[in-house]
SETORNU-462954 format. One line per 10 residues: number of its first residue (from 1); their letters; for each residue x, y, z of C-alpha. Coordinates in steps of 0.25 Angstrom, whole numbers. Layout:
NUM) a) X Y Z  ... $
***
This chain:
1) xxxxxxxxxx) 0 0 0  5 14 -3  8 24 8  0 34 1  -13 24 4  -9 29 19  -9 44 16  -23 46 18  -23 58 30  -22 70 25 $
11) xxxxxxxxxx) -11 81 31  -19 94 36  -4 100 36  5 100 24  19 96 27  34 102 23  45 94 23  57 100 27  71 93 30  82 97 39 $
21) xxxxxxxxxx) 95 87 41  88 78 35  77 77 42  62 77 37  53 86 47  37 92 44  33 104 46  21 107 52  16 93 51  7 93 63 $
31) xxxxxxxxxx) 0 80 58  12 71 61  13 56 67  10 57 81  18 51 92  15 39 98  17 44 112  9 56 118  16 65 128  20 59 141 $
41) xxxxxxxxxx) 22 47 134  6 43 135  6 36 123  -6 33 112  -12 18 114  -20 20 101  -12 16 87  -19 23 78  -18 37 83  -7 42 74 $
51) xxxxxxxxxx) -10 52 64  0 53 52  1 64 45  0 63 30  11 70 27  17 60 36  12 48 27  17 54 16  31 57 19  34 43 22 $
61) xxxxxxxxxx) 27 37 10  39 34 1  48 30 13  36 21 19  34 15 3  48 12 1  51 6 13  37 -4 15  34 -6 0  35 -21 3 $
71) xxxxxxxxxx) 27 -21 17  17 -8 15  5 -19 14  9 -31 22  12 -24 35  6 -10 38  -8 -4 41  -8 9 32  -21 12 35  -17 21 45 $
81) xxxxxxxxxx) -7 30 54  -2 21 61  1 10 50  9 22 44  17 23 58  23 10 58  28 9 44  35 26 46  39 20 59  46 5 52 $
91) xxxxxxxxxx) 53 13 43  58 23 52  63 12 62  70 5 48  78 19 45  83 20 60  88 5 59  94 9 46  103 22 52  106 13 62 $
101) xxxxxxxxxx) 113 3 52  119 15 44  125 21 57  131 7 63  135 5 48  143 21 46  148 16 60  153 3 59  152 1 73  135 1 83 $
111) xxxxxxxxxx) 126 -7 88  115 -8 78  108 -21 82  98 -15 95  96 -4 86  93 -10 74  83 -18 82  77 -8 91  75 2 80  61 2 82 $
121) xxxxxxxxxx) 61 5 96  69 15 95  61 22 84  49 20 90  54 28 104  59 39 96  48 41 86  34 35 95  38 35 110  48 44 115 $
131) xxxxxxxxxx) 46 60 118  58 70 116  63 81 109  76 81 102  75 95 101  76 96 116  83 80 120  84 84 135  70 87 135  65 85 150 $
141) xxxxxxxxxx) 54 75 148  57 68 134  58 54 136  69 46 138  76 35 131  87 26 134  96 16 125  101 6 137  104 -3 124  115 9 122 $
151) xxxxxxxxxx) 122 0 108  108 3 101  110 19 102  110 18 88  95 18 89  94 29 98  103 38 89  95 34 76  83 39 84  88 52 90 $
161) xxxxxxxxxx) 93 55 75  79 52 68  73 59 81  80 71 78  90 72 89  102 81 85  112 73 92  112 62 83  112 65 67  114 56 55 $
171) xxxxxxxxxx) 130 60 57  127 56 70  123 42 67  133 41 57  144 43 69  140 32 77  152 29 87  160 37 80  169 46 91  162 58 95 $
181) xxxxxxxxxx) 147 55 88  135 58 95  131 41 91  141 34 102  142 20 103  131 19 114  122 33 117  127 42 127  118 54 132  129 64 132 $
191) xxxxxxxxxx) 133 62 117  121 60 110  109 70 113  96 61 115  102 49 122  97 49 136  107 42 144  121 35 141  119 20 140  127 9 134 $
201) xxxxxxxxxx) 129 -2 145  119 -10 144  107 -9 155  111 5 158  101 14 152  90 4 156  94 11 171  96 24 165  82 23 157  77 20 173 $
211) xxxxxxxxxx) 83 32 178  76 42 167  65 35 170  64 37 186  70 50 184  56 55 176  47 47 186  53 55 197  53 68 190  39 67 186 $
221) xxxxxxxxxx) 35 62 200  40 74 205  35 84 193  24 80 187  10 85 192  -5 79 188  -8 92 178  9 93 175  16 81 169  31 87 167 $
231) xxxxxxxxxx) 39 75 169  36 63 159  42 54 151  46 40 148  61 33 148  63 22 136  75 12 138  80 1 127  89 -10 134  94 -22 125 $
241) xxxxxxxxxx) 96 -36 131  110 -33 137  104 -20 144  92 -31 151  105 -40 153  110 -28 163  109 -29 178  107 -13 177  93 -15 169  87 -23 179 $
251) xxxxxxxxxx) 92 -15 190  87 -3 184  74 -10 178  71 -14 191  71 -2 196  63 5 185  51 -5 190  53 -4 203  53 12 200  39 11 192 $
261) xxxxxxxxxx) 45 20 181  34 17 171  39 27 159  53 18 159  50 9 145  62 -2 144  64 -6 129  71 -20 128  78 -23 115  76 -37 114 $
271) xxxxxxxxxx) 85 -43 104  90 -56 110  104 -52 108  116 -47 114  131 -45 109  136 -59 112  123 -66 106  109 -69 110  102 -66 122  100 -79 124 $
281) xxxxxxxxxx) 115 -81 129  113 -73 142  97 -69 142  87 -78 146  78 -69 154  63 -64 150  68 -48 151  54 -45 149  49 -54 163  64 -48 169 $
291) xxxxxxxxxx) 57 -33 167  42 -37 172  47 -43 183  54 -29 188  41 -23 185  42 -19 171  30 -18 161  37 -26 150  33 -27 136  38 -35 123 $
301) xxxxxxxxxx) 37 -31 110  40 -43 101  41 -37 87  44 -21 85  52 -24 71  38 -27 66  29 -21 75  34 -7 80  20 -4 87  23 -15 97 $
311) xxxxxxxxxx) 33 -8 104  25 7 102  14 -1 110  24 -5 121  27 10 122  14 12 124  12 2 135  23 6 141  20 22 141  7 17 147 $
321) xxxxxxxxxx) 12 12 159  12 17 173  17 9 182  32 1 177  42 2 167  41 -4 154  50 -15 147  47 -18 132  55 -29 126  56 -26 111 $
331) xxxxxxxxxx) 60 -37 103  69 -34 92  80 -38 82  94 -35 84  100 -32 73  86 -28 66  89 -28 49  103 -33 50  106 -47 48  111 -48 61 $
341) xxxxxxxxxx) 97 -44 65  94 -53 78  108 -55 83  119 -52 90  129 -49 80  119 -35 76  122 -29 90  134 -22 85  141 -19 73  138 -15 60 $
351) xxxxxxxxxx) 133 -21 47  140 -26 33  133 -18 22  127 -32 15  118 -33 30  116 -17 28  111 -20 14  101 -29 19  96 -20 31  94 -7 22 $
361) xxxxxxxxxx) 85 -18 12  78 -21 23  71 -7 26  72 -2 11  83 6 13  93 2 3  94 16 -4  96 25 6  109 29 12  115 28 26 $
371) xxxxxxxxxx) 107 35 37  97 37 28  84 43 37  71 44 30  68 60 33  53 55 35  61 47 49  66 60 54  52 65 53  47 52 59 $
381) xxxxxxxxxx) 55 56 72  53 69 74  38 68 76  41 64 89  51 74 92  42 83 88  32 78 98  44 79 108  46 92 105  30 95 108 $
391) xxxxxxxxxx) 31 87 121  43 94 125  37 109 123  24 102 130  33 99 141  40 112 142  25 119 143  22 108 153  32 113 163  30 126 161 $
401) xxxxxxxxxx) 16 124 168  23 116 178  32 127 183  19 135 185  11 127 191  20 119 200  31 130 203  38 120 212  38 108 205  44 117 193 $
411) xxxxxxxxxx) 53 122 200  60 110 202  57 102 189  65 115 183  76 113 194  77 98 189  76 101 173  88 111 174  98 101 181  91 102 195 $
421) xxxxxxxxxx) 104 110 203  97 121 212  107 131 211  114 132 224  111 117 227  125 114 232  123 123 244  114 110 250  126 103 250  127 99 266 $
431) xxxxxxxxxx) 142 104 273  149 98 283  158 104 295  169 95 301  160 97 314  150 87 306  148 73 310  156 62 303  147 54 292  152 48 279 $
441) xxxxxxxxxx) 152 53 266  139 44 265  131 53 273  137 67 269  133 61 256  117 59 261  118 74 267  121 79 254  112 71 246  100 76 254 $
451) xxxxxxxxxx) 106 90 254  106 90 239  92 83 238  85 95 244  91 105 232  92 96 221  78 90 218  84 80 208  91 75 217  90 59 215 $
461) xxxxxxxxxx) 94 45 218  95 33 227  104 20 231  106 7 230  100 3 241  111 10 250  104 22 253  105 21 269  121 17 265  124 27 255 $
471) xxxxxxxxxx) 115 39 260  111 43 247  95 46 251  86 58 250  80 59 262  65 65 260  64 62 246  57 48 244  64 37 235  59 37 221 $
481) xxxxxxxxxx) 46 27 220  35 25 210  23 28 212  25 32 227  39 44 225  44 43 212  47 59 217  56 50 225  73 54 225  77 44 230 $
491) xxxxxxxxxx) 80 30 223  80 18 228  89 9 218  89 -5 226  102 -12 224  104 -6 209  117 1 209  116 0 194  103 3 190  105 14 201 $
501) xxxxxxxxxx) 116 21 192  110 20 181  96 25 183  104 37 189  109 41 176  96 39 171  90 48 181  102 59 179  100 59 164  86 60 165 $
511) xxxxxxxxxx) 87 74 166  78 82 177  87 88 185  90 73 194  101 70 202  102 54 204  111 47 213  114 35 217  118 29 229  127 16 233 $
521) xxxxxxxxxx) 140 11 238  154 13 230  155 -1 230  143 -3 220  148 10 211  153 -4 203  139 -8 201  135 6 194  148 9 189  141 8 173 $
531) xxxxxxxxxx) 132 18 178  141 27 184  149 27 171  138 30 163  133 42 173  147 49 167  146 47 154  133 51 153  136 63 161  122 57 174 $
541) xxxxxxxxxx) 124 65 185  123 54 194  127 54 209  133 40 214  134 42 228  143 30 232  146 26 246  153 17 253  166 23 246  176 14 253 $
551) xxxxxxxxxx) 184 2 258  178 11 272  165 4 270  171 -7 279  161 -17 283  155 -22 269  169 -25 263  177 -25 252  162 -30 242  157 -16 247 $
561) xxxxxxxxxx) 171 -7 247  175 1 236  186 0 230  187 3 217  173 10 214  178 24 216  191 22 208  182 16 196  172 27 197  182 38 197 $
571) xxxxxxxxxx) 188 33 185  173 36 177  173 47 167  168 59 172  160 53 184  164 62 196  168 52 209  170 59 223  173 52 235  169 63 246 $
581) xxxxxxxxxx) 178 65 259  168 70 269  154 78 268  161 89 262  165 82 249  153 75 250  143 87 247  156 91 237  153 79 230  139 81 227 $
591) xxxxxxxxxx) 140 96 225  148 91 213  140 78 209  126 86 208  133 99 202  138 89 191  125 84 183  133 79 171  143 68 179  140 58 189 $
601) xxxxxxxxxx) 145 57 202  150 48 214  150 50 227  158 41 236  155 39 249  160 35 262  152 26 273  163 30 282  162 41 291  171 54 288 $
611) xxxxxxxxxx) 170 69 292  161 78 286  171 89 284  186 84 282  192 95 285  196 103 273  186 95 262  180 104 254  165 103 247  169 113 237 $
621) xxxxxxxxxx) 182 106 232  175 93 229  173 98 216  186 100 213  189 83 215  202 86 224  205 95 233  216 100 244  209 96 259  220 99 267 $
631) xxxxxxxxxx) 235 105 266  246 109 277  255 112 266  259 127 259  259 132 244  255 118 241  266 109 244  261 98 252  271 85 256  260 76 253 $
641) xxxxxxxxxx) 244 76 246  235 66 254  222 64 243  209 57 249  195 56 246  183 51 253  184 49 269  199 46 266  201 60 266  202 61 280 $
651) xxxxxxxxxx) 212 49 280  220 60 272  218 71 281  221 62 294  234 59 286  237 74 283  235 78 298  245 67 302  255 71 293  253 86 296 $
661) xxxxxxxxxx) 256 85 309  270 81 304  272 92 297  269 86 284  261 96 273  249 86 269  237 89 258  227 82 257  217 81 243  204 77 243 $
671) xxxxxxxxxx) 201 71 230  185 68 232  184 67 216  194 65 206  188 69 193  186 82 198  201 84 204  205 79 189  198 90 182  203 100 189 $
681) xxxxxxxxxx) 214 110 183  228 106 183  232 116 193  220 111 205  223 97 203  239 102 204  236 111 217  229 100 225  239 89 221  252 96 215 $
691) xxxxxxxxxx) 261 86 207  272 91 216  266 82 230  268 68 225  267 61 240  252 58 237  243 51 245  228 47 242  220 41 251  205 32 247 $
701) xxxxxxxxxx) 199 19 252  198 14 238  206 11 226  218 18 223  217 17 207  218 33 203  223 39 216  238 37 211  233 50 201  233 58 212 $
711) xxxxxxxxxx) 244 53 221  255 50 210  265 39 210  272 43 221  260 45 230  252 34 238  237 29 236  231 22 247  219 16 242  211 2 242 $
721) xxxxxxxxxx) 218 -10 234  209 -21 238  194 -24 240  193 -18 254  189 -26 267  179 -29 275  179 -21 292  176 -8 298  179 4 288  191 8 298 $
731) xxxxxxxxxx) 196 -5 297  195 -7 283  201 8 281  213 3 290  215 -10 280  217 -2 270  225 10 275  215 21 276  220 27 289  226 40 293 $
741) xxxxxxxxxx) 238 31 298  241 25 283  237 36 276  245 43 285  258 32 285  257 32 268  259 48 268  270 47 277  278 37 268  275 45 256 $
751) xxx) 281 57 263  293 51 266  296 45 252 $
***
């Protein structure tokens, strides 16, 4: 049957065509495919409510002719709109597989298999489900999507380029992993405009997709008002087989029902494949039973290549519920077109040109040059970037009335959407005298949270079931439940290390002004440590408040002593790691970590008792990473440099008061984080340590790996070589020579070398 048998609605409006870079739009064409999904994400249950325009029909006849000539009378209703819609939509999922072969093809290098296979997926989120403005891609209340299956990007850039995000053009797509393009290997939020969150290892954006998701339930728990919805959208995931493989996934997926957050929608790639084969080498479970069993709505959709409106429909069902998250399984073809399609060997790699022949036969595209778009595609997208664009100007009016009829409440909704800093909010950081009674860094810890909680309203977070250990509670502020707080800032993780970091970069990158952080001993850093590392490269403000710092944890033994933790997270790109001396550092230490919304941080914290005001610490200087505590000596020329951090500081100043007494001229450094002291000028870093004094000493219950940059070759580190032991702190301390007496002994043989 001929499309123009279908053209049987007349256009009120006419229609000028008009392209720019290539890209097809309408004027004035008011009379247009309407979305799927209505505002809020209430979304339409009846299939033949979309209207096409003719003007519509008949720019796509010729495309649509061509490329079904062989399948326009066996397969298709084209009676009416809808009909239409599934053929524009077919071939608008065969020119997205097709760029994703021409770009792994210029390359030479991707993964096209997962998005070969979910191209339909990925097309139907961008073009039918997903609100969001690419004019405006930081838009507050656009809905989120994450690629946990971070080797598929290729999908997610083809969309953002058909949906007419700048960051990623045709050039763009034809510089796939090349150094310096805005198309890396795996997405990462800071390169490419569009991409939520940094993912790559797998089961990672499954917790961060959980973090976005908690972080609009809470903000619309707190905001939103019967006559003034302000705060609503929905979070989308894809996870591959490896990313259900994950402990992380179900940790956080645990979490997300436990939590109720019904706008999280989970899409499973299932391919039956890995790298090394089948799934059937290492995967026996029913993930589907796995995820109802947590208390997820679970949905299968057995055949999107040929039917696409099955998974529309499980959008549908899942937009409709109120009560749990939602898990759709979507079976598909790895691989789809190639002759690998359906096996391992199309996870990664590109094609030979026969197999590429082959594919462009397949979808009628043998004439047509690499990265070829069919302008009517472009115009395809942008009818839902259009209807972003209405939304997000709805939504600007929307809070406009908010702010005048809930003066309050918008006043702090604006706080949060500008970065939610209070100016002056420092100034509720506690200060402590030497008159103060002793506690451990722990608790000046938990003084400063609940200081900070009462100026920063997106103040955040929880622990890993060690709150009444680690101190990192909100008193007053109600844990975060649904239906009965989710206003809630407190968050109770259970025993999820994992899931608990990586739901906090979620909620940092959600935007909204919220400070996440998360609480739980040093030790178990090792468990999160693949979140942590991806809090700094995708620039997450996350706290992690570590306590517990030590071999002077005693007791529990070497299993629960770090050692090695701090030295390992120190060595992280730009994450900043301070190991606080006394209460002073401490509030230093989160004067910096809250100041810095672009770099995560860890605080380390003793359970050991120290004062709260070391004599000669400094709040202020924390910033600087290293600084001069104490000196008896003149014009800078002291006999020897003691450097500590944490409560070993005093072990330093105990030393330095010894040897004073005996005439010696003694400085002691406290270098509470080294990154900063690194990135200080030349002439800092050479006042506080001059190259001059080599009799060095530093001083830290844990692993001497990086202190000898600080101390030179002739100078001494005392440090933790071993596993640590099991006794009283003191003892344990003694063990290992953490006294003022060895401390003490060490210096003097230095200074008579």
């Amino acid at each position: 049957m001929a499309i123009s048998l279908l053209l049987t609605k007349p256009s009120s409006i006419p229609t000028k065509q008009i392209f720019s870079n290539n890209k097809l739009y309408h004027k004035n064409d008011t009379v247009s495919v309407t979305p799927i999904l209505k505002p809020c994400s209430s979304l339409r249950t009846d299939k033949n409510d979309i209207t096409i325009s003719n003007n519509h029909k008949l720019s796509w006849q010729k495309e649509l002719e061509q490329a079904f000539k062989d399948q326009l009378s066996d397969h298709y209703d084209y009676t009416n709109d809808n009909s239409f819609q599934e053929l524009v939509d077919k071939r608008c999922v065969d020119n997205i597989r097709m760029l994703i072969v021409d770009a792994v093809q210029n390359a030479k290098a991707g993964h096209p298999g997962m998005a070969l296979g979910m191209a339909e997926v990925g097309y139907v989120l961008y073009r039918h489900a997903m609100k969001y403005n690419p004019r405006n891609h930081k838009w507050f209340n656009r809905d989120r999507f994450v690629l946990s299956a971070g080797h598929g990007c290729l999908l997610q850039y083809v969309c953002l380029h058909l949906a007419g995000f700048q960051s990623v053009q045709l050039e763009d797509l034809k510089r796939l992993c090349k150094m310096g393009s805005r198309t890396p290997g795996h997405p990462e939020n800071v390169v490419t405009e569009g991409i939520e969150v940094t993912t790559g290892p797998l089961g990672q954006g499954v917790a961060n997709a959980v973090g976005l998701a908690l972080a609009e339930a809470h903000l619309a728990a707190r905001f939103n008002k019967p006559d003034a919805v302000v705060v609503d959208h929905r979070t989308y995931c894809i996870m591959s087989d490896g990313c259900a493989m994950e402990g992380i996934s179900h940790e956080a997926a645990a979490l997300a029902a436990h939590w109720k957050l019904n706008k999280l929608t989970l899409i499973y790639d299932d391919n039956h494949n890995t790298i090394d084969g089948p799934t059937s080498l290492v995967l026996s479970e029913d993930i589907s039973a796995r995820f109802k069993s947590l208390g997820w709505n679970t949905i299968m959709v057995e055949n999107i290549h040929d039917n696409l409106s099955s998974f529309k429909e499980a959008l549908m069902a899942a937009a409709n519920e109120t009560k749990k998250p939602t898990f759709i399984r979507v079976k598909t073809l790895i691989g789809k077109l190639s002759a690998k399609e359906g096996t391992s060997k199309a996870h990664h790699g590109a094609f030979d040109e026969d197999e590429v022949k082959k594919m462009r036969e397949r979808v009628n595209w043998v004439d047509r040059d690499q990265f070829h778009v069919i302008p009517m595609v472009y115009r395809e997208m942008q009818i839902q970037t259009d209807h972003g664009e209405r939304l997000e100007k709805e939504w600007c009016s929307k809070v406009y009335n908010y702010r005048s009829k809930y003066p309050h409440e918008g006043a702090e909704l604006d706080l949060l959407l500008n970065g939610g800093l209070l100016p002056g909010w420092e100034n509720a950081l506690p200060k402590w005298s030497t008159s103060d009674p002793l506690d451990a860094t722990r608790g000046y810890s938990e003084k400063c949270l609940n200081q900070l909680a009462k100026v920063l309203p997106g103040l955040i977070g929880g622990s890993a079931d060690l709150a009444s250990s680690n101190k990192a509670y909100l008193l007053g502020y109600h844990d975060f439940s649904q239906p009965d707080s989710p206003w809630g800032r407190n968050i109770r993780y259970g025993v999820r290390e994992h899931a608990m970091a990586g739901i906090s970069n979620g909620v940092a990158l959600h935007g909204g002004g919220l400070i996440p952080f998360a609480a739980t001993f040093l030790i178990f850093s090792d468990y999160m440590k693949n979140s942590i590392r991806l809090s700094a490269l995708s620039h997450a403000g996350v706290i992690y408040i570590l306590t517990h710092d030590s071999i002077g944890l005693g007791e529990d033994g070497p299993t629960h002593q770090p050692v090695e933790q701090l030295a390992g997270l120190r060595a992280v790109p730009r994450l900043l790691a301070f190991r606080p001396a006394d209460g002073n550092e401490t509030a230093g230490s989160y004067r910096v970590a809250i100041a810095n919304r672009d770099v995560p941080s860890v605080i380390a914290l003793s359970r050991q008792k120290i004062a709260a005001n070391l004599e000669g610490t400094s709040a202020d200087e924390v910033e600087r990473g290293g600084y001069i505590v104490s000196d008896n000596s003149s014009e800078n020329k002291p006999e020897i440099i003691l450097i500590g951090t944490g409560t070993e500081l005093s072990l330093c100043e105990g030393t330095a008061k010894t040897l004073r007494q005996e005439g010696r001229r003694v400085r002691v450094v406290s270098l509470v984080c080294w990154r900063l002291f690194d990135r200080q000028p030349a002439e800092y870093k050479e006042k506080v340590l001059p190259s001059r004094v080599v009799k060095r000493v530093s001083v830290e219950a844990g692993s001497s790996v990086g202190w000898r940059e600080y101390v030179g070759v002739e100078g001494k580190v005392i440090g933790v070589e071993e596993f640590g032991a099991s006794g009283a702190y003191l003892d344990t301390f003694k063990k290992y020579g953490f006294t003022i007496d060895n401390v003490t002994k060490v210096a003097r043989s230095l200074l008579s070398e």
